[in-house]
ZAMARGU-4260 file (C-alpha; in steps of 0.2 Angstrom, whole numbers, plus 5000, padded with zeros to 4 digits):
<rodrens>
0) 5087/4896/4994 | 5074/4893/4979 | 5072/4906/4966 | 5060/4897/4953 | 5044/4905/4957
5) 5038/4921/4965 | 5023/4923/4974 | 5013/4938/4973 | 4997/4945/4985 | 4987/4960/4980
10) 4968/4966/4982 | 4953/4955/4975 | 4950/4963/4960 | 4969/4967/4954 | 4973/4952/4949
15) 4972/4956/4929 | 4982/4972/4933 | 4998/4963/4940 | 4997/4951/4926 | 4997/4965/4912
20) 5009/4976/4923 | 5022/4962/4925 | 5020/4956/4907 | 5027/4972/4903 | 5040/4977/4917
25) 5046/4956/4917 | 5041/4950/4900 | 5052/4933/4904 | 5040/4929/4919 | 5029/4915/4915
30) 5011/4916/4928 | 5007/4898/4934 | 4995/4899/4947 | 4982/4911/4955 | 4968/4914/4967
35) 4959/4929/4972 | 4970/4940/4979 | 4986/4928/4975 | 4997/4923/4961 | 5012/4914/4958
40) 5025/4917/4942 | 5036/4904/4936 | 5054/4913/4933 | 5068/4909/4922 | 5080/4895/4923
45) 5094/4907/4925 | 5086/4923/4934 | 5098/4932/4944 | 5087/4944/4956 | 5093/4950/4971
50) 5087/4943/4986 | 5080/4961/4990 | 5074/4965/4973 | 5064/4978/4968 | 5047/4972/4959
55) 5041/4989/4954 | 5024/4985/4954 | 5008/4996/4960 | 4999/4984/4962 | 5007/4969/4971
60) 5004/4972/4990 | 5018/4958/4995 | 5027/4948/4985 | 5046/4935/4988 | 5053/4919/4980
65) 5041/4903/4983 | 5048/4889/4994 | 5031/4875/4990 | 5014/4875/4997 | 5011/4866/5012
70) 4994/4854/5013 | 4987/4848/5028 | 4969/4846/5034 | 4973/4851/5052 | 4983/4865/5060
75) 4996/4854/5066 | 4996/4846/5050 | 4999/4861/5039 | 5013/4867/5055 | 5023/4852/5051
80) 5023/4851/5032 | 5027/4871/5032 | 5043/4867/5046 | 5048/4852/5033 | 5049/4864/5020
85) 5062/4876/5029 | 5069/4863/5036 | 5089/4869/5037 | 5086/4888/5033 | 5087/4901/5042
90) 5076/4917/5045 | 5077/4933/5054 | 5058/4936/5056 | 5040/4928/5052 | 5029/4932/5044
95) 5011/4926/5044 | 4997/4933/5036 | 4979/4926/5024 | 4976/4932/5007 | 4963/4944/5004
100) 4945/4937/5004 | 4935/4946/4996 | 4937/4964/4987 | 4939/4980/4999 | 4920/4987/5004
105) 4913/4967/4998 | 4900/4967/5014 | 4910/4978/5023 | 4927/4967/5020 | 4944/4978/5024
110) 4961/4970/5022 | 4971/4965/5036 | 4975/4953/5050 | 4964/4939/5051 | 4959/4927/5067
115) 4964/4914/5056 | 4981/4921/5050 | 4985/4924/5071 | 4981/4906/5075 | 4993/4901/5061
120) 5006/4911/5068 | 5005/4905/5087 | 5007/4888/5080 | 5022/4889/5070 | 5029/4899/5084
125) 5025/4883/5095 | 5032/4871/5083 | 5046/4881/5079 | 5053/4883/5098 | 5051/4863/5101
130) 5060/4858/5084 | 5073/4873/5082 | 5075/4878/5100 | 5074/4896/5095 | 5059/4905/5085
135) 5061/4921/5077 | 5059/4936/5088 | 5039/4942/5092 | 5043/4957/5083 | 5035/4956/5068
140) 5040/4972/5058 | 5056/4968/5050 | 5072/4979/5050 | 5081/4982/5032 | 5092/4966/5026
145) 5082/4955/5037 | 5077/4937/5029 | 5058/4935/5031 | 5052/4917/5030 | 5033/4922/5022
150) 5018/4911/5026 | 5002/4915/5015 | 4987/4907/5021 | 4979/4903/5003 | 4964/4892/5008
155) 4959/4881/5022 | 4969/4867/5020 | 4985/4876/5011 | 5001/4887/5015 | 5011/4894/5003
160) 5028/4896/5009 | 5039/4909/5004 | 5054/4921/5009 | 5060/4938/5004 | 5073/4950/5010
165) 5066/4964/5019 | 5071/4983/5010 | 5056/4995/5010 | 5041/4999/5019 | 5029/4987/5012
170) 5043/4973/5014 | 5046/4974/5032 | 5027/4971/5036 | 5018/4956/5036 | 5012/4955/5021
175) 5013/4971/5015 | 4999/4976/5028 | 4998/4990/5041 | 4991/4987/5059 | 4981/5006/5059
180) 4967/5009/5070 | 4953/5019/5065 | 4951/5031/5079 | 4931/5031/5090 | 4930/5049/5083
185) 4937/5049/5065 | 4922/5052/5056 | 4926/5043/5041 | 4936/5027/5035 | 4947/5040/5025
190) 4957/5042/5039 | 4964/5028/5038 | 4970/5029/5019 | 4976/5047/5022 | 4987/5040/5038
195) 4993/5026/5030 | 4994/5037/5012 | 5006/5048/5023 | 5018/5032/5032 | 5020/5026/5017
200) 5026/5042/5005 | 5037/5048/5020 | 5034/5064/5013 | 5043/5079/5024 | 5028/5088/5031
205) 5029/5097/5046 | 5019/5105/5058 | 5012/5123/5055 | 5014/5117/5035 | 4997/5122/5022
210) 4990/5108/5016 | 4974/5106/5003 | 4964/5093/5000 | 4952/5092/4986 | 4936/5081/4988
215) 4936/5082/5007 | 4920/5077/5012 | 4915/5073/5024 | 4933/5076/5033 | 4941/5058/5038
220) 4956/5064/5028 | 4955/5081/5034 | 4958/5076/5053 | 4974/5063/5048 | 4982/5079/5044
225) 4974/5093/5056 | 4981/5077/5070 | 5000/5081/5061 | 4998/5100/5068 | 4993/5106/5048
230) 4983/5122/5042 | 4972/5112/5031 | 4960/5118/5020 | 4947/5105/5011 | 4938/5111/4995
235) 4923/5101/4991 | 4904/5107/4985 | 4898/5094/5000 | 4895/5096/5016 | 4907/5094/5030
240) 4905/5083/5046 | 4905/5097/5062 | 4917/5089/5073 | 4928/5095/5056 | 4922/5108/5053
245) 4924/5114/5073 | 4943/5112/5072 | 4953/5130/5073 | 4966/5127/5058 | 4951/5119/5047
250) 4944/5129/5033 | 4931/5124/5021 | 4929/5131/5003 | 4912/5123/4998 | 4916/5125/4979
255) 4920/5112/4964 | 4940/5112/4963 | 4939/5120/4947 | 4928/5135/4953 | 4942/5139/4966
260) 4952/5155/4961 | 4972/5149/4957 | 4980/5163/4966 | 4971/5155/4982 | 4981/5141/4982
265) 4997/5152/4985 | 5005/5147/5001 | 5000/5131/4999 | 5013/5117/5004 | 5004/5100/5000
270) 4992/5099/4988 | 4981/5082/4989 | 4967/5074/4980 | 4953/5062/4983 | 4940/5065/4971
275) 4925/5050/4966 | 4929/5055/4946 | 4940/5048/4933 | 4959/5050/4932 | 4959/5063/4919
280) 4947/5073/4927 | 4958/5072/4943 | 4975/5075/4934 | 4966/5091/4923 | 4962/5098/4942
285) 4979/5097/4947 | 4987/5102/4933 | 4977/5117/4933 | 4983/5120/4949 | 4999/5118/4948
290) 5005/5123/4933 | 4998/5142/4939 | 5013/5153/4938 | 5010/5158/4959 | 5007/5144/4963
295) 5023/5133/4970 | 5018/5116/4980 | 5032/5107/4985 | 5022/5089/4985 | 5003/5080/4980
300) 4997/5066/4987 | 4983/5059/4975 | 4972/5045/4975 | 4967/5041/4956 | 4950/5030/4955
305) 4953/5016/4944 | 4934/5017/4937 | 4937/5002/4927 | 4952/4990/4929 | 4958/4993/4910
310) 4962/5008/4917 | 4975/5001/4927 | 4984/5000/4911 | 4987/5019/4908 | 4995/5019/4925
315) 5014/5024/4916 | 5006/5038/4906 | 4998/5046/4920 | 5015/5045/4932 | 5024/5055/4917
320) 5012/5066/4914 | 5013/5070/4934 | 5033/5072/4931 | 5029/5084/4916 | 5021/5099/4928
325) 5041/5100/4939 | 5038/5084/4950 | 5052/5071/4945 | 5050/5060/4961 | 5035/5049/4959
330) 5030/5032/4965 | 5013/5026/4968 | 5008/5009/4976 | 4989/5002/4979 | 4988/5005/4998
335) 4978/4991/5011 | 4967/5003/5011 | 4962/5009/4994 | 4947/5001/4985 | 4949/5003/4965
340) 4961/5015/4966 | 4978/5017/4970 | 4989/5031/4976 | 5002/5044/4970 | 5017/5054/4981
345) 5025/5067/4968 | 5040/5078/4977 | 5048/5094/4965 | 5066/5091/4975 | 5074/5074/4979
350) 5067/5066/4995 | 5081/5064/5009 | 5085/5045/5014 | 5070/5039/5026 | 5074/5039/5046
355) 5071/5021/5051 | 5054/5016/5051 | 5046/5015/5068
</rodrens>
């Protein structure tokens, strides 16, 4: 199947981040094209990627090999020129899915599934059952080794068309993009990043575990994990919401991080972060921590505020300076659900291979 470019989707707003992060990581990429929230990169005549290739970027949400862009200025005109495209291949799933419109929090805009993006797929379905007898399976979440067939709704009148072979956890979903609910008594939209913060790191926690959470308030976060059966303790000189502050294995510490006693963080199994500060202010915090000598965490989870997007380029330094303190497994990824800012999962032994994702 076609090789020669690569699409790419990502937040509004990274766009200039992917382009200096695969400048350095895939210097031979060429960029060709972009919109907000979309980009496309020519590749060399004689690239020899895997079909389920590895891109290691942050900050692409989704990303496969371009098959063309369809045009049309109907539904039923952009169905057909997308079936012409694959006409002869074949996929194991679909996926459907509309760039980003606008930045996270741009009048209260948050990634995901769009009305247009599941009118799209209903058609394509239809289409597909009349012309190839068969469409792939309703089940959207693709399994490991699976070939995706990707269609990106770019603008009104124009699909990009794609494919990829699905291997992680951002690969298997449409787009990259997580189908979380915020709950009716979750009392901030931080929920949802801590929850999907936690599916995507797959890091071992377990009920009855200690976790901490520096910059709390006002507790969205704070009830993802109490939900996981967690003693959690949330430090953070604001004030707490009381439907948080009611729960029995909830403690609040109403201090500045830095103003909490190191021994207190003894005992603690997960240390995690989310303060409204600069990187290095957050890094200084949790180095403080957990370079104390009785202090032992066995994983962070940190969100690190891009406060300007140049920052973005100091991403690599501040992964290794994160490996520096004893934790050599690191990734980091911007999540759905991450404004400026992208997150960190940092483990001190080697992760055991993932169950199947449910």
């Amino acid at each position: 199947m076609s090789r020669s470019f690569l699409f790419l989707t990502c937040q509004v707003g990274a766009e200039g981040a992917i382009k200096r992060e695969l400048a350095r990581l895939w210097p031979e990429f060429r960029f060709a094209y972009s919109r907000p929230g979309f980009l496309t990169f020519k590749l060399p005549a004689d690239t020899a990627l895997a079909d389920d290739f590895d891109l290691h970027s942050i900050f692409a949400r989704s990303y496969g090999f371009s098959i063309d862009k369809a045009r049309g200025s109907t539904t039923d005109e952009l169905v057909a020129a997308a079936l012409r495209l694959i006409s002869g291949r074949g996929f194991d799933r679909l996926h459907v899915f509309q760039r980003d419109t606008a930045a996270p929090g741009d009048h209260d805009f948050e990634p995901g599934f769009s009305s247009s993006s599941r009118e799209a797929e209903a058609a394509l379905r239809r289409a597909w059952a009349l012309q190839m007898l068969a469409p792939p399976p309703e089940r959207r979440l693709a399994a490991p080794g699976e070939t995706v067939l990707d269609c990106v709704l770019v603008e009104p009148n124009e699909w990009w068309v794609g494919w990829h072979r699905a291997r992680g956890w951002a690969s298997r979903r449409p787009g990259g993009l997580s189908r979380l609910r915020l709950p009716q008594d979750a009392v901030s939209r931080a929920y949802l990043k801590m929850e999907e913060a936690l599916r995507w790191s797959r890091l071992p926690i377990a009920p009855g575990q200690r976790a901490v959470e520096l910059g709390c308030s006002p507790g969205g976060s704070c009830q993802a994990l109490l939900r996981r059966q967690l003693h959690v303790t949330g430090i953070d000189p604001a004030e707490m919401h009381p439907a948080v502050l009611a729960e029995p294995h909830f403690t609040h510490v109403r201090k500045r991080a830095a103003d909490v006693r190191r021994r207190d963080f003894r005992g603690v199994d997960w240390l995690l972060a989310d303060m409204n500060v600069a990187p290095a202010y957050t890094l200084d915090t949790v180095e403080a921590i957990v370079r104390h000598p009785s202090v032992r965490v066995r994983g962070l989870l940190l969100t690190l505020k891009l406060i300007d997007w140049k920052l973005a380029e100091e991403v690599p330094v501040f992964l290794e300076r994160i490996r520096s303190w004893g934790f050599p497994y690191v990734r980091a990824r911007q999540l759905q659900y991450n404004r400026q800012e992208f997150c960190v999962a940092a483990l001190r032994r080697r992760p055991r291979p993932p169950k199947a994702m449910r």
